[in-house]
N, C-alpha and C positions, 0 to 999 in steps of 0.2 A: 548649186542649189542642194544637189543631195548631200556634197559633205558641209557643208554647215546647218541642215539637220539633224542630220548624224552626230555634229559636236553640241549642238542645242542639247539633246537626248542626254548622251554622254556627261554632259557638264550636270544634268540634270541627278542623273542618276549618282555621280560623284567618281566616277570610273575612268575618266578621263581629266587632261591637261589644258593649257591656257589655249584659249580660241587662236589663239597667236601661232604663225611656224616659228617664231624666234627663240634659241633656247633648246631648238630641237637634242641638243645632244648626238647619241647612236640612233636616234630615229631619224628614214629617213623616207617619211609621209605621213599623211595623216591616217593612211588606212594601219599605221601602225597602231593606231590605240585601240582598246580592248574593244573593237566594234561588238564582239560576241554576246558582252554582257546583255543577263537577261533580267528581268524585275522578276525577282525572287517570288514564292505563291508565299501568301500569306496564311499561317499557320492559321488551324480548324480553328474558331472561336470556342475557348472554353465556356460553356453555359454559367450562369452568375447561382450561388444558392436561391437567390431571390430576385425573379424578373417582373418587373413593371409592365404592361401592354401601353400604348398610345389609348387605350379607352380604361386604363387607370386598373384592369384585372392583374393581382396580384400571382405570378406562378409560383413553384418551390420545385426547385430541378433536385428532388433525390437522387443520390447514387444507394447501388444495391445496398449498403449496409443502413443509411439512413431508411431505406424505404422497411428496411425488416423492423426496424424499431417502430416505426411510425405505425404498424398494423400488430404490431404485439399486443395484448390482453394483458401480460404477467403484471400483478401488482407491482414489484421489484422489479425495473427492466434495467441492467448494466448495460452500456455500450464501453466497449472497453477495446482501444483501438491506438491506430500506430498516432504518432506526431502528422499535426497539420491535417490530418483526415476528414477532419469534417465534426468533431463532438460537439464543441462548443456551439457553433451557428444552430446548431439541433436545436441545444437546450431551449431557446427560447421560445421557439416556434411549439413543443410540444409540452411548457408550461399554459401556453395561451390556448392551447387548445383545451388543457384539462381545467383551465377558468371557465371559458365558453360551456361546458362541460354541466361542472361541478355550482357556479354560479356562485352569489355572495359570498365574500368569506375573507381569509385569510390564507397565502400560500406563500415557501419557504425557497430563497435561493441562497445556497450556502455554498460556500468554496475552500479551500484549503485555508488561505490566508488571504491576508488583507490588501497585499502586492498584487497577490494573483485577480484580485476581486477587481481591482482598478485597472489591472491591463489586459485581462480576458473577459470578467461574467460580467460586468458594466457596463464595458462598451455596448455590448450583445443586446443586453436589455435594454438599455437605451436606444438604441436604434428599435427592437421592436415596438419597443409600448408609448415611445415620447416621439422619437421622430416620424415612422412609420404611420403606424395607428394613430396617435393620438389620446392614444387612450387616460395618459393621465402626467402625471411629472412625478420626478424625482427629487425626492428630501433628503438630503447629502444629510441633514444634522439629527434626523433619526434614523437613518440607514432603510429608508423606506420605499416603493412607490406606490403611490396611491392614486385611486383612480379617481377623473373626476368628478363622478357621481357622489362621492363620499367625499371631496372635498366644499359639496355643497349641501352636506348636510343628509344626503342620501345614502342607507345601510348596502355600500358598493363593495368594493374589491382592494384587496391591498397587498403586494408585495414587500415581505418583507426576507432582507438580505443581509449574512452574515458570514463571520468567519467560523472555521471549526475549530481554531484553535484558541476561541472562549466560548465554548458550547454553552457553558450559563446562561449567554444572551438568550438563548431560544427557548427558555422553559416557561418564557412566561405566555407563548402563544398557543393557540389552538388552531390548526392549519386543514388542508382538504387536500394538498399536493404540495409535492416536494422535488426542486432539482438541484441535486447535489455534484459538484466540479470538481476532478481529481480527487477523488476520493482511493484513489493508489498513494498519496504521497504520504509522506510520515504522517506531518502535520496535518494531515486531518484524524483527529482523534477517534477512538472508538466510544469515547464519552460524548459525542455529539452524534453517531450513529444510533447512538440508545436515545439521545435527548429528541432528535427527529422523530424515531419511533413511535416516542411516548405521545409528542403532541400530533402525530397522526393517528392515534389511537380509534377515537369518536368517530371520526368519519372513514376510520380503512381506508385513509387518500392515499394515490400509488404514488411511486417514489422514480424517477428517472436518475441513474448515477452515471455521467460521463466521465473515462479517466483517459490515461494513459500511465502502465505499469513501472513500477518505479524498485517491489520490493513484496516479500511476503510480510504477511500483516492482517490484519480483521477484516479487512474487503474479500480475501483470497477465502478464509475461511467462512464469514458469515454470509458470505453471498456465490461465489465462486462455485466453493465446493459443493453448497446447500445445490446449488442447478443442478452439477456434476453429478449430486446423489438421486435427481430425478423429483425434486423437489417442484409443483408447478406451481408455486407462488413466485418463483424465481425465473426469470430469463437471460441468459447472459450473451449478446451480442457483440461479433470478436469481426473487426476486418484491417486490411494492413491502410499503412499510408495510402500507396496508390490508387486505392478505391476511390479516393478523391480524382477526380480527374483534371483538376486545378498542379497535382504533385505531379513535379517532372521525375517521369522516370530513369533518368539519369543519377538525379540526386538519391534515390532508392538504393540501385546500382550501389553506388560510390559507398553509402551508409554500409551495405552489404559486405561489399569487399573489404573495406579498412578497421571495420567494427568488429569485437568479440559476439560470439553469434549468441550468447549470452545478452549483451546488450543490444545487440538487433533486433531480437524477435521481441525484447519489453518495448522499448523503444519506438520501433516503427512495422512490430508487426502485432502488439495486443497480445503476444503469448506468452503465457507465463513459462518463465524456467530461470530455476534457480541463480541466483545471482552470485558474482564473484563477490569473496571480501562475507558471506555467509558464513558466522563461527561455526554454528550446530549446524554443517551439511548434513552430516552422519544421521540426522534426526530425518527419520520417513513418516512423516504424518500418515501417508494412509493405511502404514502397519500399526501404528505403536498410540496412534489417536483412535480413540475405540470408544464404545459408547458406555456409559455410567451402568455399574451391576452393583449390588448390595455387596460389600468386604468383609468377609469374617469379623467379627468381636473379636476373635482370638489375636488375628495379626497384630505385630507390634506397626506402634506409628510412630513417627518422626517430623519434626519442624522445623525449618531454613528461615532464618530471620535477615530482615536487613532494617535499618533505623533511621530515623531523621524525625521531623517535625511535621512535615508538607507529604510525604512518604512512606510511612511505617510500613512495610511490606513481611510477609509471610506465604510460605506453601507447606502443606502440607504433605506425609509421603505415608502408606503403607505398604509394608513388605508383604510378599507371599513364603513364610517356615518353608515349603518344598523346595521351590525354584529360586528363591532370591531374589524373581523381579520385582522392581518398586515400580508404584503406584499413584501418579498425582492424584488428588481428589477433593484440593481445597487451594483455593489461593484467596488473599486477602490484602487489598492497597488502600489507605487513609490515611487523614492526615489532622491536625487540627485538635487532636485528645493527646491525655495525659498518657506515659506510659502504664500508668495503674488502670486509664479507662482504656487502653487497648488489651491490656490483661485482662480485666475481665472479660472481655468480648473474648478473646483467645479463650478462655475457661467456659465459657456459655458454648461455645460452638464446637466446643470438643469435650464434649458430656459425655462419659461412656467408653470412651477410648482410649486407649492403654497407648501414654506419650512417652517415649522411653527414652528418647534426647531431644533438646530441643538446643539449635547451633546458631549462631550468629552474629555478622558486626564484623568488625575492622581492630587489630590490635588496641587501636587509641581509643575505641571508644565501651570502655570497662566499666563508663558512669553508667551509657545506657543500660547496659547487660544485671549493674546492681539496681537499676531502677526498677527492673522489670522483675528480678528475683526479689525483691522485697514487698510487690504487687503478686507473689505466689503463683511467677512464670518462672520458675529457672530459667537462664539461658547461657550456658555456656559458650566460652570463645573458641573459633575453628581451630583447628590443630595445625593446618595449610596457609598461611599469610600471601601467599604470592597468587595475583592472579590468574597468572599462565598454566601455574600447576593446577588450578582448578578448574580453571573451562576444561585443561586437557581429561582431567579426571570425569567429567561430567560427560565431554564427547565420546570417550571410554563404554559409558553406559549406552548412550544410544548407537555408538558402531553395533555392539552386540544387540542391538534391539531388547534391551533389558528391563529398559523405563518407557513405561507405560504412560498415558496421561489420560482423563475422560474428557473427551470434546466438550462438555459444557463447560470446562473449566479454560474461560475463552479470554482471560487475562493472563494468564499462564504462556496460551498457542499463540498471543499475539506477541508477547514480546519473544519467543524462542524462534521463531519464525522470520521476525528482522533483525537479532540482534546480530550485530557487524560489522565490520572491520571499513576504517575508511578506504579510499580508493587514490592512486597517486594518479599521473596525468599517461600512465598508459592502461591506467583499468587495473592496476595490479593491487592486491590488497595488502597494506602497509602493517603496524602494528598497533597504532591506535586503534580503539574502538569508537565506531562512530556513537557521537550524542550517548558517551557512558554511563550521563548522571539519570536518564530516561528508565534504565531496564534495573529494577531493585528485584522483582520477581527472579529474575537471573543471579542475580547477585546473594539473592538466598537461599536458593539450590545450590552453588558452587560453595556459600559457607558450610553447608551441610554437607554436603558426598564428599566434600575435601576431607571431612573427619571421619570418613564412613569406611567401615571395612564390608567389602560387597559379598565377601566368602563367609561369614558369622551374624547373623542374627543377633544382635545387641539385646542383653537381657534376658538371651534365652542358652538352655546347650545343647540347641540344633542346627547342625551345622550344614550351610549347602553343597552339595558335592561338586568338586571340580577333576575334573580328571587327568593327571598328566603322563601319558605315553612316554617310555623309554625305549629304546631302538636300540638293543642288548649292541649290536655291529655297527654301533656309530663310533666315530675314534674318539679314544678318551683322550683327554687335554693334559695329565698328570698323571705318575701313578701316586700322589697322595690322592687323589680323582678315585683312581681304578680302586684302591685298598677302601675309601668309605664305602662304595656300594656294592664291595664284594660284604662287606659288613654287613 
């Protein structure tokens, strides 16, 4: 009796062999089989984001980082956190709050792209508002949801959702909140961070941006650092993966050990640090990014061009006559006008200021350069053709902390700040430059310092002083060597 419970059990649990002695093999009884086995405990149930009661009460199990968001004040609130943590399930739940809130209107979910729209923020919101709540449906063919108080005619509520990288969509609404998804990635533009702005203008509706860190960029600066600087319109909320309590912490672990800790801490812990495969390391925003002062009249200035149709790009420089350091203070991207109508614009915005070169373009392109000096822009062509000689020249200036830029000049800091190198399959940075045809503001600096000499003041004959030290009992290399500098 008791051993064919024991094989009942057994057979149950899977631990054991055929109820049969036949076959035994080297066993030589039944108490040979794993009698020991025990029914394993069944791991802690991880709590759901979102529980149901049997009397239909809806819970929301926070974890710490979610609950800091969820009681923030800050207009701007980032959550900016590791993979898998928990962002996205946020978002939804603290749009619908600030509807309940804020009441009729219009409100904005915007995402990086159009991929990521249909395989993260959609799902999300569809489950709160259509399956969940109830609250209204979804119109796949205007990119909408709408609630259905206003679908029957009633001045209700409407979700409307897009991507950021056609920010044009959103200028024609006027919204009360806003929750923006991966706003770390390239492709969310800084031209639909300004487009959101504008149409939360009227009502100062607050904005929630969930990401995970990917790159420096206009997130780092317009919101990041804005906190950083003690800024209280800004909140930035930082927690790793495993604050989810859904995230095994083994796969943590594992990320940990095998991963450049570079890519770790963006990745799966929300913290920023500079990333491999970054051209302008050398560049220290919190030295050399300084805040806008009036520049002498006297200083000479200088302009880096680059050209296209879609793109016309320019930056601006002025020198300091003592020290030699240059100075951003203007940058300029459009597209769409003649080279005569970007000239004048070029001559309107530089009234007053003494342009002493102006550089720019790629060997082949000598049409645009006479297009523009016949629009009464001169523009001469670089002296440098190769790109490598130029980044290098350019990272030259900011190794010495030499170039300067004014933080508001926030087209400038965003592409200097991502521009870089692709990455091969061990993290190592290759010699492509990622998405090259992107950064023309780069491209018009490096036209320009490629022809620049950093020791002379162009147009003037004040020359910056550089000093170089002799070491009289260093060994000479020659004595044609020794006879010039006994000279």
């Amino acid at each position: 009796m008791l051993r064919h419970k024991l094989e009942e059990v057994l057979e149950y649990l899977h631990v054991g062999g055929s109820r049969s002695r036949q076959g035994r093999g080297r066993t030589s009884g039944w108490w040979t089989w794993r009698w020991w086995a025990k029914v394993p405990k069944a791991a802690p149930k991880t709590p759901q984001f979102r529980e149901i009661s049997p009397e239909g009460e809806l819970r929301l199990n926070f974890h710490g980082g979610q609950s800091r968001a969820w009681v923030s004040k800050a207009r701007f609130l980032a959550v900016q956190a590791g993979s898998q943590s928990g962002k996205t399930c946020f978002g939804p739940v603290w749009l619908h709050r600030e509807m309940d809130e804020q009441g009729e209107g219009d409100y904005l979910a915007i995402t990086a792209t159009f991929p990521l729209l249909r395989l993260k923020m959609l799902p999300e919101l569809q489950y709160e508002f259509v399956t969940l709540f109830r609250w209204g449906e979804w119109k796949a063919a205007d990119k909408v949801f709408e609630s259905h108080e206003r679908a029957h005619g009633a001045p209700a509520q409407r979700i409307i959702v897009g991507s950021a990288t056609n920010p044009e969509s959103l200028e024609s609404a006027t919204a009360k909140a806003a929750w923006l998804d991966e706003v770390g990635q390239s492709q969310f533009k800084r031209e639909a961070w300004d487009a959101v702005l504008r149409r939360l203008s009227l009502s100062r509706g607050r904005v929630l941006m969930t990401t995970s860190l990917y790159e420096f960029g206009w997130y780092k600066l317009e919101v990041y650092d804005r906190w950083r600087a003690g800024d209280t319109d800004y909140e930035v909320i930082q927690f790793d993966s495993i604050m989810n309590p859904a995230f095994p912490q083994e796969e943590y672990e594992r990320a940990k050990a095998t991963l450049p800790r570079w890519k770790f801490n963006l990745a799966y812990r929300g913290v920023f640090e500079r990333p491999a495969g970054q051209i302008y390391d050398s560049f220290d925003e919190t030295v050399c990014s300084i805040p806008r002062f009036n520049l002498p009249a006297a200083w000479p200035r200088y302009v880096g061009h680059d050209f296209g149709p879609n793109n016309t790009a320019a930056v601006w420089f002025a020198q300091d006559p003592v020290t030699g350091f240059l100075y951003v203070y203007r940058a300029y991207l459009a597209g769409g006008l003649s080279a005569y109508d970007h000239a004048q614009k070029f001559k309107q915005m530089s009234q007053g200021e003494t342009i002493v070169k102006r550089v720019g373009g790629a060997h082949a392109e000598e049409g645009w350069r006479e297009s523009f000096t016949a629009a009464g822009w001169p523009i001469s062509e670089p002296r440098e053709r190769e790109v490598e000689v130029g980044i290098n020249t350019v990272y030259g200036w900011h190794k010495r902390n030499a170039l300067f830029v004014f933080n508001d000049v926030t087209l400038y800091l965003d592409e200097k700040l991502s521009y870089s190198r692709e990455l091969d399959s061990t993290y190592q940075p290759t010699d492509k430059i990622s998405d090259k045809s992107r950064y023309h503001l780069m491209d018009s600096e490096r036209y320009l310092l490629s022809d620049f000499g950093p020791e002379r003041v162009v147009g003037t004959n004040q020359l910056v002083e550089v000093k170089r030290y002799w070491n009289p009992e260093a060994p000479r290399r020659s004595r044609r060597f020794r006879d010039r500098v006994r000279r």
